[in-house]
Biotite code that builds the C-alpha atoms (Angstrom):
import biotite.structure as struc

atoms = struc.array([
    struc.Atom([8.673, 3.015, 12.205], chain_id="A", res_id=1, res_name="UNK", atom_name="CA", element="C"),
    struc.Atom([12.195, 1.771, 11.393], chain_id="A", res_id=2, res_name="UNK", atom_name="CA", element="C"),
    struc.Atom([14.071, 0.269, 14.436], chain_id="A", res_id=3, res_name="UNK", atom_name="CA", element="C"),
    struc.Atom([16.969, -0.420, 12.510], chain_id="A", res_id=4, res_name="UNK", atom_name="CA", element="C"),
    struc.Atom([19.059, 0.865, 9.308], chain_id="A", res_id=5, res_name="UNK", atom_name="CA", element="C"),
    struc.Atom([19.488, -1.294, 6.385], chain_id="A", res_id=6, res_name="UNK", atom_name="CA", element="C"),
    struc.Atom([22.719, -0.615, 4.615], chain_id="A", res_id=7, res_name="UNK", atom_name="CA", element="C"),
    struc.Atom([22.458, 0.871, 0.916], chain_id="A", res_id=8, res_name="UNK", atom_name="CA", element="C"),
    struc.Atom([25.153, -1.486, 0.023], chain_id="A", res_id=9, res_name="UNK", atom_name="CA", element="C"),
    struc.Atom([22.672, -4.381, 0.613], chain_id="A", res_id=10, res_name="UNK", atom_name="CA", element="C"),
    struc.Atom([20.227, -3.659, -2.436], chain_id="A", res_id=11, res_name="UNK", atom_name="CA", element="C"),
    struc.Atom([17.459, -4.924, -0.551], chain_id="A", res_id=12, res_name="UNK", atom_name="CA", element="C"),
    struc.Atom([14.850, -3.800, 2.627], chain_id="A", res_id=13, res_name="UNK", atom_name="CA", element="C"),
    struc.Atom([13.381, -0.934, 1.025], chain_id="A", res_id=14, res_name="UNK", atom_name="CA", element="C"),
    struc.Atom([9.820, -0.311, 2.018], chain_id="A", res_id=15, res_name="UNK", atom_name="CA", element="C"),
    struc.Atom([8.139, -0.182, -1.854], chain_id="A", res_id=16, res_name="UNK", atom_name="CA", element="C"),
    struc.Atom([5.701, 2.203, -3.311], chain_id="A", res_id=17, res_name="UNK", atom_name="CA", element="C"),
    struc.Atom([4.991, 0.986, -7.027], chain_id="A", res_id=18, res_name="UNK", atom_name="CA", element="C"),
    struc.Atom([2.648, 3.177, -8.724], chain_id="A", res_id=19, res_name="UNK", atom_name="CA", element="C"),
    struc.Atom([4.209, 6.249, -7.124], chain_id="A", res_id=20, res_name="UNK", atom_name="CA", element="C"),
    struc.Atom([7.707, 4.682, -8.027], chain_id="A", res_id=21, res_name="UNK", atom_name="CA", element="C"),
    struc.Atom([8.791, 5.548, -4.186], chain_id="A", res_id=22, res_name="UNK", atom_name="CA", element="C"),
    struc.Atom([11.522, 3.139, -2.880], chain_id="A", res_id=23, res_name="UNK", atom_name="CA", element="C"),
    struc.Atom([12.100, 3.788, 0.899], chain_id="A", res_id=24, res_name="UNK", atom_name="CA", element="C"),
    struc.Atom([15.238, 2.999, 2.568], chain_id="A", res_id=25, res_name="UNK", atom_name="CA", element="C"),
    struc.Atom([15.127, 2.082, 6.054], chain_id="A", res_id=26, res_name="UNK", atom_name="CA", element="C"),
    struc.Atom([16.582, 4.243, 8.956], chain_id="A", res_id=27, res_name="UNK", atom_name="CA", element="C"),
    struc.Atom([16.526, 3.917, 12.533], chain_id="A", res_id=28, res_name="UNK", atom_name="CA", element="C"),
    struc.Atom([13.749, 6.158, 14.093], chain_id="A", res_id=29, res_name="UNK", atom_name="CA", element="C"),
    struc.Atom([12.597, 7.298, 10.467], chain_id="A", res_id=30, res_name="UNK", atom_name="CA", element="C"),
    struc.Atom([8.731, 6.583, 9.637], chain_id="A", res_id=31, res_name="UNK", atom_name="CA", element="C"),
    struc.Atom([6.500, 6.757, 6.811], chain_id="A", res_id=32, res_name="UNK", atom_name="CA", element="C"),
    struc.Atom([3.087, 7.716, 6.898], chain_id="A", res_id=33, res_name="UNK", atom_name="CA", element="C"),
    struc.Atom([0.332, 7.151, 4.557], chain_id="A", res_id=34, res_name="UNK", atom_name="CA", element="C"),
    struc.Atom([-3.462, 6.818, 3.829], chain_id="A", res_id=35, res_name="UNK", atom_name="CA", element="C"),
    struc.Atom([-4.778, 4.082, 2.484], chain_id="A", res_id=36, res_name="UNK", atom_name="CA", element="C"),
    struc.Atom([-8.317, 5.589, 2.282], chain_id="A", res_id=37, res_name="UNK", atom_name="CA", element="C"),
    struc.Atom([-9.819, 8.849, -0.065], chain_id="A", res_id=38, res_name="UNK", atom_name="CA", element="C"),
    struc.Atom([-11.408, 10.835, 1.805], chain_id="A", res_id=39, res_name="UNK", atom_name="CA", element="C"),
    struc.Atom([-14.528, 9.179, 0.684], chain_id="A", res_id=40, res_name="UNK", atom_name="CA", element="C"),
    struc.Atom([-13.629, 5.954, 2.311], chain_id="A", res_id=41, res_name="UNK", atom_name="CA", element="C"),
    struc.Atom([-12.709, 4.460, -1.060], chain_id="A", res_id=42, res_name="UNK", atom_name="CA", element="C"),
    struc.Atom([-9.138, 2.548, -0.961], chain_id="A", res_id=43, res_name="UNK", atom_name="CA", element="C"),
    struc.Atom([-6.751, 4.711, -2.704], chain_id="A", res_id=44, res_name="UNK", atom_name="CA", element="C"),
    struc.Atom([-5.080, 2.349, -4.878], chain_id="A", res_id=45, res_name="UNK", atom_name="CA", element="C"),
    struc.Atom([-1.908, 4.813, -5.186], chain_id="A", res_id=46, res_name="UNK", atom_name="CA", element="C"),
    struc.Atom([-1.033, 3.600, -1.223], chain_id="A", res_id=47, res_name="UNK", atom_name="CA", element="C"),
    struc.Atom([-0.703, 0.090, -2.731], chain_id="A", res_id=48, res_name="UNK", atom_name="CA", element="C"),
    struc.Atom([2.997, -1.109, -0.473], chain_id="A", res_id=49, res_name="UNK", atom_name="CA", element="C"),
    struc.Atom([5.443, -3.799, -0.254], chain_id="A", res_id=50, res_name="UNK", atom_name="CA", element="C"),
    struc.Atom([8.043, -4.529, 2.563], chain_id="A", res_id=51, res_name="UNK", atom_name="CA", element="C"),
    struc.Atom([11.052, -6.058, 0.235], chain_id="A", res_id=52, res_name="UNK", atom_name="CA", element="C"),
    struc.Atom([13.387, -8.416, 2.062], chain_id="A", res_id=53, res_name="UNK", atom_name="CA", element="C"),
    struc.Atom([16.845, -7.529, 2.530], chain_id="A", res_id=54, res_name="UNK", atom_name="CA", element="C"),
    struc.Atom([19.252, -9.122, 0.578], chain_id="A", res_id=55, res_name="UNK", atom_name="CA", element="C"),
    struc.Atom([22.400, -9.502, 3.518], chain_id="A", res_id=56, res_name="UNK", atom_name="CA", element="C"),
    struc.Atom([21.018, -7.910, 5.928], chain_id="A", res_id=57, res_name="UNK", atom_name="CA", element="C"),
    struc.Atom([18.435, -7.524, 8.950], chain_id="A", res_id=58, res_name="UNK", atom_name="CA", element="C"),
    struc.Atom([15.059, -5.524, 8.726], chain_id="A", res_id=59, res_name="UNK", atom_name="CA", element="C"),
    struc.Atom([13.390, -4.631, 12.018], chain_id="A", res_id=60, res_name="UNK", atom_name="CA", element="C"),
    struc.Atom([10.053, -2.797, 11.805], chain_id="A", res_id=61, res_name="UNK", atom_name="CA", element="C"),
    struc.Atom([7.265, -1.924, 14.114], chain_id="A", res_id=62, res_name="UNK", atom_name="CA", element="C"),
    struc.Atom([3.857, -0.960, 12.171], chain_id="A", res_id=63, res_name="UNK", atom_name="CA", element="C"),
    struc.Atom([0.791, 1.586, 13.726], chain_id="A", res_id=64, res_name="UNK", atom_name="CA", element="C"),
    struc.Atom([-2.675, 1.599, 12.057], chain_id="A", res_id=65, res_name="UNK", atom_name="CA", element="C"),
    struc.Atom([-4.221, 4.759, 12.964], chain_id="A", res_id=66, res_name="UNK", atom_name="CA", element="C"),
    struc.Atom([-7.740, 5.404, 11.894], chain_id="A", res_id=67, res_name="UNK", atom_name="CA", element="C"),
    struc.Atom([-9.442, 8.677, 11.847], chain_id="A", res_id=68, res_name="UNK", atom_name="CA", element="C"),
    struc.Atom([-12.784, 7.945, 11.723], chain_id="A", res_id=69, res_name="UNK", atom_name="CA", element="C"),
    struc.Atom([-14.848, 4.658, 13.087], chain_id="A", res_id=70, res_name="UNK", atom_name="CA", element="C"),
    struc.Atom([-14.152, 1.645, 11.494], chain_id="A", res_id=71, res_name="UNK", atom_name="CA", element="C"),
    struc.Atom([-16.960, -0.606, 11.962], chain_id="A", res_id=72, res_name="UNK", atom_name="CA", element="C"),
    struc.Atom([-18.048, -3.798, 10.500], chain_id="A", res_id=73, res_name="UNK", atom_name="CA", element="C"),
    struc.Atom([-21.124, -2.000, 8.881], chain_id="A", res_id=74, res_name="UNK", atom_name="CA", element="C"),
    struc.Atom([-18.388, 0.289, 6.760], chain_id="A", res_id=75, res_name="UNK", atom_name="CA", element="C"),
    struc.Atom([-16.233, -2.906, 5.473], chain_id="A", res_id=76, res_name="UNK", atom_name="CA", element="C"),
    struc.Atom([-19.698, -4.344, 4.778], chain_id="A", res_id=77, res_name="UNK", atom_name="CA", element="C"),
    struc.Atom([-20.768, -1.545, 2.688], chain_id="A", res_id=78, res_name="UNK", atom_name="CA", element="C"),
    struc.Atom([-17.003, -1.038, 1.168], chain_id="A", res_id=79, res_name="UNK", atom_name="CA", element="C"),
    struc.Atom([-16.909, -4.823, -0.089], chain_id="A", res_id=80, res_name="UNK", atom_name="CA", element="C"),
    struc.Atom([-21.006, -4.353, -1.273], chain_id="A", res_id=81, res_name="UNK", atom_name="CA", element="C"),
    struc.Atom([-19.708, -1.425, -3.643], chain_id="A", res_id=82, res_name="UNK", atom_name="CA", element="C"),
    struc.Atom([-16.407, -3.245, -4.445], chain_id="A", res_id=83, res_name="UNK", atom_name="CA", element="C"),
    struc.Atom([-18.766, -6.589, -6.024], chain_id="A", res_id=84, res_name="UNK", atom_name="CA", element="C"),
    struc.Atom([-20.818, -4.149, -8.116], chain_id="A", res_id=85, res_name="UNK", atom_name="CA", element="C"),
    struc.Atom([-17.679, -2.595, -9.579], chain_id="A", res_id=86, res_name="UNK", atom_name="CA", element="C"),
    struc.Atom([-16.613, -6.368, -10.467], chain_id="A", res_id=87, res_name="UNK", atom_name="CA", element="C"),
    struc.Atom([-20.206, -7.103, -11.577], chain_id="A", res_id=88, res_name="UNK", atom_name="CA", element="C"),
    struc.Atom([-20.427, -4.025, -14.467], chain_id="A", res_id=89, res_name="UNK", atom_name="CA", element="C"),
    struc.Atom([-18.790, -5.245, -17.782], chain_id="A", res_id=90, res_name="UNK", atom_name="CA", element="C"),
    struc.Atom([-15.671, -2.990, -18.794], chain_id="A", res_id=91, res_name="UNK", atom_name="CA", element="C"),
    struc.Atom([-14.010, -2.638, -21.781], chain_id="A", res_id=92, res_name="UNK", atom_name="CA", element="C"),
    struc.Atom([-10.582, -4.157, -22.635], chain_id="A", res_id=93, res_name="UNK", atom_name="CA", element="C"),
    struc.Atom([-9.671, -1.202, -24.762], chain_id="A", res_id=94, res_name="UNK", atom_name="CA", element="C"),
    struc.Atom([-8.520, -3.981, -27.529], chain_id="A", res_id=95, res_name="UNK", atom_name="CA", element="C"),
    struc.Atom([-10.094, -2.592, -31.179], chain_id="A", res_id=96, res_name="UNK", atom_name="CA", element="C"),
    struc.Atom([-10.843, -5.335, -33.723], chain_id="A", res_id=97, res_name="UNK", atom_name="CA", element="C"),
    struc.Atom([-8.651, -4.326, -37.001], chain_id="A", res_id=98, res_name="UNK", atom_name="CA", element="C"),
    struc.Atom([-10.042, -5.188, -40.627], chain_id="A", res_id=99, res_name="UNK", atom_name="CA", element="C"),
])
């Protein structure tokens, strides 16, 4: 949730979305909501965010996590188990050696 408005003018303060290209500008009593979970529990890289600083300016924000189902130590347990395995299998570089 915005609390404040950051001028256009200042070139700065936008709440950033890269793979989606989404730049957000902040308004007063705007908000932006998101998942950063599939719906299989797997993070869903595309929510990947960045608060950028304002340039001349002030940025005032107040962030809510909301969850929708349990989150428990056993699931973040299980999430970074699955996460090392990924990292563990050898993958490709997609580099070809030429003749």
């Amino acid at each position: 949730v915005f609390l404040n408005d950051v001028p256009a003018h200042d070139g700065g303060g936008f709440l950033h979305f890269p793979k989606l290209g989404l730049r957000v500008l902040p308004k007063a009593g705007s908000a932006v909501l998101w998942r950063n979970l599939r719906p299989s529990g797997e993070p869903d890289p595309d929510s990947l965010h960045e608060g950028e600083p304002p340039f001349a300016s002030e940025k005032l924000a107040m962030n809510v996590w909301v969850a929708d189902r349990p989150f428990t130590l056993a699931a973040i347990q299980a999430w970074r188990e699955r996460a090392q395995r990924e990292q563990a299998r050898p993958r490709s570089c997609g580099l070809v050696e030429l003749d």
